[in-house]
N, C-alpha and C positions, 0 to 999 in steps of 0.2 A: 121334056125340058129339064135340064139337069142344074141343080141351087150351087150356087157357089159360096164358097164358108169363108171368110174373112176372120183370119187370126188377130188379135190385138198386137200391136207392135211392143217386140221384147224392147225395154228399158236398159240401155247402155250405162254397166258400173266401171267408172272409171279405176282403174289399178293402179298405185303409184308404182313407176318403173323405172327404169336405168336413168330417166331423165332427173327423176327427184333424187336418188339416190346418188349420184356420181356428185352433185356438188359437194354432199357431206364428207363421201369420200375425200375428195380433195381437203375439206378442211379439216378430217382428224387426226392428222400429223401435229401439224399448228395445236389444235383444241389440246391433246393428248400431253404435248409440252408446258402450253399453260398450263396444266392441269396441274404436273408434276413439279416444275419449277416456279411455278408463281401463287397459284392457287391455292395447293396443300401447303407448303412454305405458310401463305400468308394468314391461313385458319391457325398454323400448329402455333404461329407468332404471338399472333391474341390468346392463345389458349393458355401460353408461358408468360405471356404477361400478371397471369394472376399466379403464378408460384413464385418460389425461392429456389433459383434453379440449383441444384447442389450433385454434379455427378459423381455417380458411384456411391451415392446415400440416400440418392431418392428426393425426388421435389418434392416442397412442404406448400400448400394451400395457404397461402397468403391475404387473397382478398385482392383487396385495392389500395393497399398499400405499398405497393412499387409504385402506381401512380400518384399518390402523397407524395411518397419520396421525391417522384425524381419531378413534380411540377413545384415543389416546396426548396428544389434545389438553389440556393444562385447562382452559380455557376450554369444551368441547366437555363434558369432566366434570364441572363446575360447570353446566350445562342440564341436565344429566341430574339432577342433585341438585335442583337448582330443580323440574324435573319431576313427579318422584316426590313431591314436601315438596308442589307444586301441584297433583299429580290426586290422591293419598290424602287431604290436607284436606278439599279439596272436594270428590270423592266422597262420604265419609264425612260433611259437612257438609251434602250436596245431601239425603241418606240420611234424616238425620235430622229435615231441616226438608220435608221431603216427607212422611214418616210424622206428624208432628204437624200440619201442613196437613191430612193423607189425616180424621186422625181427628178436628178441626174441623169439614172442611164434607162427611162424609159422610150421607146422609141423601137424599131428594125432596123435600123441598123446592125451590119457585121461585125462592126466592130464594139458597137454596145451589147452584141452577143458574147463576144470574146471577154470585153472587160466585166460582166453580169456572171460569168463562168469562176473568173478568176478572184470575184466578191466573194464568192460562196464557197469560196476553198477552206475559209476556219468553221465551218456548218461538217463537213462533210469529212473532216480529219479528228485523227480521236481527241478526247478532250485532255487525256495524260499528257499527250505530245505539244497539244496546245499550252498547257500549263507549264511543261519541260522548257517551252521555247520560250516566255513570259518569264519564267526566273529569269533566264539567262540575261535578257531584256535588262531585267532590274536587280542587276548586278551591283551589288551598293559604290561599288569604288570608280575612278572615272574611265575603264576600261568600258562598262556597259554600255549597251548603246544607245538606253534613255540618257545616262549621267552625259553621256558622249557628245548629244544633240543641247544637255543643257549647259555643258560644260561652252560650247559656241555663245549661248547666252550670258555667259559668265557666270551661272549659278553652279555652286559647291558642288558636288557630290551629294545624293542623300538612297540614305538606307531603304527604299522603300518596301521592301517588305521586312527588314529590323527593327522599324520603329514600330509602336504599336498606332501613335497616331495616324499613320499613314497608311499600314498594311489592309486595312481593310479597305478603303477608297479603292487601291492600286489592284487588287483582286475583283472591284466593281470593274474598272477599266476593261481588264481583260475580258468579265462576261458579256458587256456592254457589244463589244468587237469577237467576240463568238456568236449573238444571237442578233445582231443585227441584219447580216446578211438573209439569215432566216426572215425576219420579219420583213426584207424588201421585197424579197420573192410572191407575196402574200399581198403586200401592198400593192405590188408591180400586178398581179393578178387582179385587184378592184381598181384599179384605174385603167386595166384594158376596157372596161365595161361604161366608163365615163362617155356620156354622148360629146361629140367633139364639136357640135353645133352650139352649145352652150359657151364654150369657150370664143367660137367666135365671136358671139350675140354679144357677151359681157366684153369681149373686147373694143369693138365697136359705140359699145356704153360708154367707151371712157374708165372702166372697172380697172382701178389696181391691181397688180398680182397679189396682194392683200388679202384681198378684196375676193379675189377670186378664188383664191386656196380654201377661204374660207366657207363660202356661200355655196360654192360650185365643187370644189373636189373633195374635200371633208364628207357634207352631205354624200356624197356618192358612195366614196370607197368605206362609211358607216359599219355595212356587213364585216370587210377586212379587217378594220379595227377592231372590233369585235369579236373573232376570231383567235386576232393578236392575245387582247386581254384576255383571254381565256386562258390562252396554251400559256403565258405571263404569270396567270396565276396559280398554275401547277407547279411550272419553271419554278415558279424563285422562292417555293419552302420549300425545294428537291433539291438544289446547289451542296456540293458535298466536292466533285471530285476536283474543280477546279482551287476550293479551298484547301482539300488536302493535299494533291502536289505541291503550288504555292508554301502553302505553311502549315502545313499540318495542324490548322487551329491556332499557331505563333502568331508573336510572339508575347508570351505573358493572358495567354486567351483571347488577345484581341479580336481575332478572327474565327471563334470558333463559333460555328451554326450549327441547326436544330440535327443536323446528319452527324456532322464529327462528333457532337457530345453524344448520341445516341452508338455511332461505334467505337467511343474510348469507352462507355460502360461496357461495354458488349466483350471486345475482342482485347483490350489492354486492360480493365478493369474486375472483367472474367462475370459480370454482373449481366446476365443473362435477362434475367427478369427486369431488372432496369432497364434494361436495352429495348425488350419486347415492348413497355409500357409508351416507352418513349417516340415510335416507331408508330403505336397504336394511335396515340396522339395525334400526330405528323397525320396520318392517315384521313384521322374522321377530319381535320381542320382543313385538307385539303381538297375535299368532297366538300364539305360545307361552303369551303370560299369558291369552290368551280362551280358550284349549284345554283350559289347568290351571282356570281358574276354572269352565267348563262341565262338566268333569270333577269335581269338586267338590260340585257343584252337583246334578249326576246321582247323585252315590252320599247325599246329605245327602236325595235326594228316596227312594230307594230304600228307606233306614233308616226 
């Protein structure tokens, strides 16, 4: 009778292979760019925010006195007021004309396709050209074609980006009708998810469109607003390029925000160190308000 030997079963070691490796591949084009244009960039920025940048003499150790300086500026606190007065408008503005857009041309229709395409065409064009085509707009004299439209109304001509009372409002305008269409898209996204039986149920109630906006689609599309305000609160202390086409911070500083005074130190003022500090600032404040807002946001979704 002959025994048979029973080996213990070898233990299979998994090897990471082509499978784990090819995504990285694919992403170290992308990683590699960050790295070099956004990343080193943004370490070398903080690190020149604590000198005195002085080329061809050598930077001098500073401290945290560029950041005295340039928070102790007024001129420097007057962008920051302009800021805030220009991304809460406009947020809050972009908010609102994105949700009545949203509830417009929701729907399948072909032709709410077509005109949902042709909303989204100031999202999807540069912001230079946008700005380009808004002077033009608010051409002070009564050739322009706001002065044009109020000239029908009998009103004057007015300078709106010459004045300083005005220039700033009329720059909200334009951002308001740049990020709106963005914001419908978002919205139009959480009202596909709205149950359509609720509408009828509250219909049937007797419920006002009031009534119903309120209770029934608000509640809903929650997450989307949420979203909104997020990407709102990045947006509107980043506003730079639509102010510097416009006006270059004109007239008389009316319009200058937390970007353009950060690149008149920078690139007209030759103040490097100013600039870094300033930037630094922008920075942490913007990560702090995305952090409070998404925190927010998370417990509002939780409830």
């Amino acid at each position: 009778m002959t025994a048979t030997v029973t080996t213990p079963r070898t233990r299979r070691v998994r090897v990471p292979g082509k499978r784990a490796v090819l995504p990285w591949l694919f992403l170290a084009p992308g990683l590699l760019l960050a790295l070099v244009f956004k990343f080193v960039p943004m370490g070398k920025g903080v690190w020149l925010s604590f000198f005195e940048v002085r080329p061809f003499l050598g930077d001098q150790w500073v401290g945290l006195d560029n950041y005295t300086r340039v928070l102790t500026d007024h001129r420097f606190q007057d962008a920051v007021g302009h800021t805030l007065l220009l991304g809460i408008g406009q947020s809050l503005g972009a908010i609102v004309v994105g949700f009545v857009l949203a509830l417009l041309l929701e729907g399948q229709a072909r032709s709410l396709k077509v005109i949902r395409a042709a909303v989204f065409l100031p999202v999807v064009t540069a912001t230079a050209v946008v700005g380009e085509l808004w002077r033009l707009m608010y051409y002070p004299t009564s050739d322009g074609l706001v002065n044009s439209a109020l000239g029908f109304l009998g009103l004057g001509p007015t300078p709106f980006l010459d004045n300083p009372d005005t220039a700033l409002w009329a720059t909200m305008v334009m951002g308001i009708w740049m990020v709106a269409p963005y914001n419908m898209v978002i919205i139009l996204a959480g009202l596909a998810g709205v149950d359509r039986t609720l509408y009828e149920a509250s219909a049937m109630d007797g419920v006002s469109l009031r009534q119903r906006l309120r209770y029934v689609t608000l509640p809903a599309i929650r997450p989307a607003i949420g979203i909104v305000l997020t990407l709102a609160a990045i947006r509107g202390l980043r506003v730079f390029t639509e102010v510097y086409v416009l006006t270059g911070g004109g007239p008389a500083g009316s319009t200058e925000v937390w970007m353009t005074r950060a690149y008149t130190l920078g690139f007209t003022r030759n103040d490097i160190g100013g600039a870094s500090a300033a930037s630094v600032v922008l920075l942490a404040v913007t990560l702090l308000l995305t952090v409070t807002v998404n925190y927010f946001r998370k417990r509002g979704d939780v409830r």
